[in-house]
N, C-alpha and C positions, 0 to 999 in steps of 0.2 A: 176866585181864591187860588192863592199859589199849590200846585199840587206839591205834595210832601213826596221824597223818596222813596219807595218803597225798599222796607226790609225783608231779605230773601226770608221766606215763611221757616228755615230750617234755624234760622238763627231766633224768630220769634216762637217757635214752639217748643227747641228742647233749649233750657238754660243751662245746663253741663255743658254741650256741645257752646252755647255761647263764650261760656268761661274759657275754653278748651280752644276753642279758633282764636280768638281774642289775646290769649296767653300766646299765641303764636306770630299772628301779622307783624310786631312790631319787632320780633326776634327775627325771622323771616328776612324782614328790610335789614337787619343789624348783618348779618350772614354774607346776602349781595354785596354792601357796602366792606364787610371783610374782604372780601373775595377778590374786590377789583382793588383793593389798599395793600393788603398782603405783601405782593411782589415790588412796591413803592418801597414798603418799609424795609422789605430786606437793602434795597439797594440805600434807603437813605441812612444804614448803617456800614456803609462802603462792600455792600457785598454784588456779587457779579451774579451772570447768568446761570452759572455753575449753584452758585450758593441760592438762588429761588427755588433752582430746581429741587434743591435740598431742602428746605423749607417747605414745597408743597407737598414732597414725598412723606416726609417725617408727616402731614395731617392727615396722608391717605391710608398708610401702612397698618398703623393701629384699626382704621375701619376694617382694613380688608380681611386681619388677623381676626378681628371679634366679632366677627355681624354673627357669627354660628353661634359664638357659644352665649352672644348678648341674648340671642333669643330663645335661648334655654334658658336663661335667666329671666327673660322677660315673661314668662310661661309661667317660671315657679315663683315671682316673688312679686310685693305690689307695684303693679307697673304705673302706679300716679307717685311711686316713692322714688323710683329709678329717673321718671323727667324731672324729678323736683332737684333732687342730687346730681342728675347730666347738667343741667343747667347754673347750678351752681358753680360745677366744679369750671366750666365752658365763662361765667362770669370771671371769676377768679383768674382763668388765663387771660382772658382778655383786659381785665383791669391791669394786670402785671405788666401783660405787656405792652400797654399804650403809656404806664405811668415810665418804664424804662423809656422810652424812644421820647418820650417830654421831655424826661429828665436828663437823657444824653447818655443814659447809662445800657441799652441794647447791643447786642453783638447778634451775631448770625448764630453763634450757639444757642445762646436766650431763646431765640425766636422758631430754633426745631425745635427744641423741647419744648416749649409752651405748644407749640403746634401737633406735637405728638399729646400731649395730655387730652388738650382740644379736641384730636381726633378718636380718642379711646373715648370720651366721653361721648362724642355726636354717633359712636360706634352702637353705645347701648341707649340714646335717646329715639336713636329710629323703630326698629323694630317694636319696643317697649308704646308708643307713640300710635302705630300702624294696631298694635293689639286694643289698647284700651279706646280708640274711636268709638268701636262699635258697641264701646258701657255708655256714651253719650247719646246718645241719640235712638231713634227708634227705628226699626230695620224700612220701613220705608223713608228712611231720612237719609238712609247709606250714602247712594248717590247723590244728592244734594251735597250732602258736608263734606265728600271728594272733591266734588266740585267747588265748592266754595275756595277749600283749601289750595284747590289746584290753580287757581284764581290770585289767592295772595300771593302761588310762586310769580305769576305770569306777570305780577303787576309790580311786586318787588325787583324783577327782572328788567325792569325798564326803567322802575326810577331808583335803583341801588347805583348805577354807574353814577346819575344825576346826581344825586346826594352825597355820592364820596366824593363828588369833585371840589362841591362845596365845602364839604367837612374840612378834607386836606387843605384847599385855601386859605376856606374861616378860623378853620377850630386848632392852628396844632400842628398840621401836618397828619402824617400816618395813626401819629399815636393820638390825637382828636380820634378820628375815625374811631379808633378799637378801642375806646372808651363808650365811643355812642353805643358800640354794640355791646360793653359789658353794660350800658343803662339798661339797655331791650330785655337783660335775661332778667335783671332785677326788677323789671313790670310784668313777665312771664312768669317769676315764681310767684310772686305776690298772687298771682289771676291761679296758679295752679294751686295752693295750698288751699282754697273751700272748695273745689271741686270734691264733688261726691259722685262717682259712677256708681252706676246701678247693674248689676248684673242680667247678662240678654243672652247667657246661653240657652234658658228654660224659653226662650221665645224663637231663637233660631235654629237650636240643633239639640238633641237627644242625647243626653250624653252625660257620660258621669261628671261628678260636679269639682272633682279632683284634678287642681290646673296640670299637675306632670308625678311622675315617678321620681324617688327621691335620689335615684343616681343618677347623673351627671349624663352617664353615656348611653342609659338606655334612654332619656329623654331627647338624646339626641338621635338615636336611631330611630325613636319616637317620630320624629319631627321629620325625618328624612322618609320613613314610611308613608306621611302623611302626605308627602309630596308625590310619592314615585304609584302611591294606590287612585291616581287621579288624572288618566290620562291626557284630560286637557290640561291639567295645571301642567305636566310635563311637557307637553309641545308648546303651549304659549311660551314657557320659563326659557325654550333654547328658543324662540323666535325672538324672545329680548334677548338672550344673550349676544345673538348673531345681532339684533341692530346695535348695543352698545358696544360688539369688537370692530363693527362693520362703517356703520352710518355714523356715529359720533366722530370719529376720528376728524371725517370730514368737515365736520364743523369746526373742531376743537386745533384741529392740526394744517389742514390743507385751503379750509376756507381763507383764516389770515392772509397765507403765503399769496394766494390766487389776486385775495384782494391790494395786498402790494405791490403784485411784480404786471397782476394786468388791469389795474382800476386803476381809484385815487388813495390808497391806502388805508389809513383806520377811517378817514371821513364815509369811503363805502362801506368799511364791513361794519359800522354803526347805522348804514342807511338798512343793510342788509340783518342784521341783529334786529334793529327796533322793528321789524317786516314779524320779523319770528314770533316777536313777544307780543303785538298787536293781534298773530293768529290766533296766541293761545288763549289769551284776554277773550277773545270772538267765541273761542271752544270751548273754554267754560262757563260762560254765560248761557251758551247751549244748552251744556249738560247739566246745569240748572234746574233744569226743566224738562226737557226730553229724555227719556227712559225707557230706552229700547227695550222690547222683549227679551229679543236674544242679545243682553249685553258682550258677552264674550265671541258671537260674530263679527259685530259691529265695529268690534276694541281691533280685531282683527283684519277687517277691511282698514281699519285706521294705521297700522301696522305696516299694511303694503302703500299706504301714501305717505307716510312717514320715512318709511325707505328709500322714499326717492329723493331724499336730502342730496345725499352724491352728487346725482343726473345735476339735480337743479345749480349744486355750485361750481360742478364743471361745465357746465353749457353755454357759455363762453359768451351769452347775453350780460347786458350792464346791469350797475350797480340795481337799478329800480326796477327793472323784469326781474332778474334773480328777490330782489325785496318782497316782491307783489306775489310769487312762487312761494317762497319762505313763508308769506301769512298763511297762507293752504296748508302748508307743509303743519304751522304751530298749531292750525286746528286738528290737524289730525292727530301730533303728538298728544295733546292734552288731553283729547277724547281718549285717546288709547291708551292712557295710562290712569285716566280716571272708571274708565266701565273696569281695566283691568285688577285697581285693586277694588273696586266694589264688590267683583265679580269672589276674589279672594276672601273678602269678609262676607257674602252673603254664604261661602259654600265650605269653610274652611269652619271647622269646630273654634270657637272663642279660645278655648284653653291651649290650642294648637300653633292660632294664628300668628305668634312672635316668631317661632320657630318656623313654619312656614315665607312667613315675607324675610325672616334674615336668609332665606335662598334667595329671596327676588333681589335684595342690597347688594349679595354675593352674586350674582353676575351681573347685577349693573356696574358699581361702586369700582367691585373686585375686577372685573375686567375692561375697563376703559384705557388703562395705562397701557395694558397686554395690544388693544388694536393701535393706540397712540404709534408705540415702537413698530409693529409691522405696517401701517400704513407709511410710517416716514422711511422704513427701509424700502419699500415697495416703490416707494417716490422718487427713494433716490435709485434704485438700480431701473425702471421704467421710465420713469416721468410723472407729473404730476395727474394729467390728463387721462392718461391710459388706466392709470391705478383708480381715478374719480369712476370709470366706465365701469373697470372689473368688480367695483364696490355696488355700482347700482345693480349690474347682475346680479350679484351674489345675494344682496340684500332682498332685493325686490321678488327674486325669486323664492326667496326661501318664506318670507314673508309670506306671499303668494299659495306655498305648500302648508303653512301654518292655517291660513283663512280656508283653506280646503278640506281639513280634516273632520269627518265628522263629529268626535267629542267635540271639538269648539264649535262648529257650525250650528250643531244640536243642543247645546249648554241651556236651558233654559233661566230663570231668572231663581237665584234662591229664596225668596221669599215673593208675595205676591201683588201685581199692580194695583196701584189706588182704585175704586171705581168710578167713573167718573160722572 
């Protein structure tokens, strides 16, 4: 008999969490495929390098402004009402603006402003997202549904490029594309409106049942408290911040450059891309399954391999060594950001947690552009090479100091392992 698929047991045993990942893959895919069409569509409305950059800023700006206060929001009001309206309002730009660029009627204005709505909205769909998880599922399910989740990024990351290629071909051009992805939000809301979470903070934390305070600022001092009384949440929060000023750059900024002026230009940094995506695909099929004790160790050893992003793309090995580094590399990003936010939701009060992870958005999100600019001024007054070096120090080391500290080392698991 043909053996059947197996379905990961987190999707067969809570149905919310089914509804709740499900409402997502296909939006997920719609996103990537945004991603890589975007900078097409600004140009196929005669706009230059000047004006994408204008265009990607105008969708970051609004995140970077609201992750704080979305997750005060997300705290005090129903956070399955805020993804159903982020998603809407995230349709809406997207329908607009793939029906202009059909229609011939797009300019580069059109397209930051719809890009800034877009991003005020994906501003408060995170945070709001990151809280209500843990109403789906059961606290030994935490890690599973990260992973699961972390699984659709790794897998949409590899075939979003694919797909837009097609799309742009078959469908349209740019404006096909952002059409596909305003379909994805309108199979997203459809799957989020019977969702019913259940309330798990009487299962995971002691605490009163009141999600925030009615002022504004003291829920934010709220939320900032809840960060700075936890001293591992604080050295983990600057060990990401330090790899999103430090190690992304390199990928985002210098990996390209490397791959054109000393490979074979995008044919490598797609050998070297699909290397990454194939690790993290490897890294959450993992953490699937495997459930370290000490998650916030582990996440942490993961940390100082993930830092070595730099080393691997200045090491001045070809396209398919750096590739075959890069899969190492996605297993460890993946693991390290999925025990990291288990870690967040196992130990983080429910009522707390928006406001919480809108600090982890706010130094990923919020600082990526900040290393963008000093890595490429660094590039250009050093060199490229020298600056890859002074990154893997900095990174590797500090990473290194993070995995050392005893709050994280000691972290135990916030709720308790299956027996087996």
């Amino acid at each position: 008999m043909p053996m059947k698929p197996r379905v990961p047991a987190v999707l067969r045993d809570e149905p919310q969490y089914r509804l709740l990942f499900s409402s997502q893959v296909l939006s997920i895919l719609g996103d990537r495929v945004t991603s890589v069409v975007l900078p097409f569509a600004v140009l196929s409305v005669g706009g230059r390098v000047g004006d994408v950059a204008l265009v990607s800023a105008a969708q970051f700006l609004p995140f970077a402004l609201l992750a704080l206060p979305a997750g005060v929001w997300a705290d005090r009001w129903d956070r399955k009402r805020i993804l159903v309206v982020s998603d809407v309002v995230r349709l809406l730009c997207q329908l607009t603006a793939g029906t202009l660029l059909l229609t011939g009627g797009a300019g580069v204005g059109h397209l930051a402003v719809l890009a800034a709505v877009y991003g005020a909205a994906d501003a408060f769909f995170a945070p709001a997202f990151t809280g209500l998880l843990p109403s789906t599922v059961s606290p030994l399910n935490l890690q599973p549904a990260n992973a699961l989740r972390g699984l659709s990024f790794s897998t949409a990351a590899i075939a979003g490029p694919v797909l837009a290629g097609l799309l742009v071909t078959f469908a349209g051009g740019p404006g096909g594309a952002l059409l596909f992805d305003a379909a994805s939000f309108v199979v997203s809301v459809a799957l989020l409106l019977p969702l019913r979470p259940r309330v798990v903070s009487a299962v995971l934390h002691e605490e009163d049942p009141v999600a925030s305070t009615d002022h504004f600022w003291t829920s934010l001092r709220e939320g900032w408290a809840e960060v700075t009384g936890r001293p591992w949440l604080v050295s983990f929060l600057s060990g990401m911040a330090v790899y999103h000023v430090v190690v992304l750059p390199a990928v985002f900024v210098v990996g390209p450059v490397i791959a054109d002026t000393e490979m074979s230009g995008a044919s490598s940094w797609a050998i070297i891309s699909t290397g990454f995506g194939l690790g993290c695909v490897l890294g959450d099929l993992v953490f699937l399954r495997w459930r370290p004790r000490f998650a916030l160790r582990v996440a942490a050893l993961m940390l100082v391999g993930a830092s070595t992003q730099a080393a691997i793309i200045g090491s001045g090995l070809g396209h398919w060594a750096i590739g075959g580094l890069e899969l190492l590399a996605g297993i460890c990003v993946t693991g390290c950001f999925t025990l990291w936010e288990t870690t967040l939701q196992e130990h983080v009060p429910e009522r707390s947690l928006s406001r919480v992870s809108s600090y982890d958005y706010l130094t990923s999100a919020g600082l990526i552009p900040l290393g963008n600019l000093l890595v490429g001024a660094a590039g250009a007054a050093v060199g490229v090479h020298p600056t890859l070096y002074a990154m893997s120090v900095l990174a590797i080391g500090y990473a290194a100091v993070v995995a050392s500290l005893p709050s994280v080392r000691q972290l135990t698991r916030g709720v308790p392992a299956p027996v087996a």
